[in-house]
C-alpha positions in Angstrom: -8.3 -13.0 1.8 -8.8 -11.5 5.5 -4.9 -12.7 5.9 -3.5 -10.5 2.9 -6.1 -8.1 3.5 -4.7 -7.2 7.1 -0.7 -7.4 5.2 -2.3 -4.7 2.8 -3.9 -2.0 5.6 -1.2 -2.5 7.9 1.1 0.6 8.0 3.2 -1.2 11.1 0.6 -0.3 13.6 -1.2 -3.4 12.8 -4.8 -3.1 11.5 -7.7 -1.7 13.6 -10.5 -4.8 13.4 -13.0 -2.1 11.9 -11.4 -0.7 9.3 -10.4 -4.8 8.6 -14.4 -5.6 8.5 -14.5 -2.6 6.3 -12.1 -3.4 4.1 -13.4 -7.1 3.7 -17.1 -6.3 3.2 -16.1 -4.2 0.4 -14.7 -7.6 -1.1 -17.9 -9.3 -0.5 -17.4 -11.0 2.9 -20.1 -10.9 5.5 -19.0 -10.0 9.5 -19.4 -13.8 10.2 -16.6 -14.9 7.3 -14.7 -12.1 8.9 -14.8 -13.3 12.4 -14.7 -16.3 11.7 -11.3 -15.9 9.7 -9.9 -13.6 12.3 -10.6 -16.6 14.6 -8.6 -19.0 12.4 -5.8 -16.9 12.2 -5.5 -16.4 15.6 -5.8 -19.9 16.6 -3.2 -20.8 13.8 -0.5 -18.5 15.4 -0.4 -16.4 12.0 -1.9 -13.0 13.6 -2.6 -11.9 17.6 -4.0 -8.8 19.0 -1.6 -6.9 20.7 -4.0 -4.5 21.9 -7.7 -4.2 22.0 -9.0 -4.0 19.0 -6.2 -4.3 17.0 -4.7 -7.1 14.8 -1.2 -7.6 13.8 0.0 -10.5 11.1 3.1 -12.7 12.4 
């Protein structure tokens, strides 16, 4: 959900992580599910953070 979530909000800037946690509480995910998903994806090689506080899906 975070995954298609981030495809969704991103406007080719990537996706600031707050307005992500934003976005995904209002689907019913706590900030843990949302770390911890970030966390995944990133360790998968299917999103990175090319800048502080931002997330970008590969």
């Amino acid at each position: 959900m975070v995954y298609e979530l981030m495809g969704i909000i991103d406007k080719g800037n990537g996706v600031p992580v707050t307005e992500l946690v934003d976005e995904s509480k209002r689907s019913g995910l706590t900030d843990e599910q949302v770390d911890g998903a970030v966390k995944i994806l990133m360790s998968e090689g299917r999103c990175y953070e090319p800048r502080i506080g931002i997330l970008r899906r590969v």
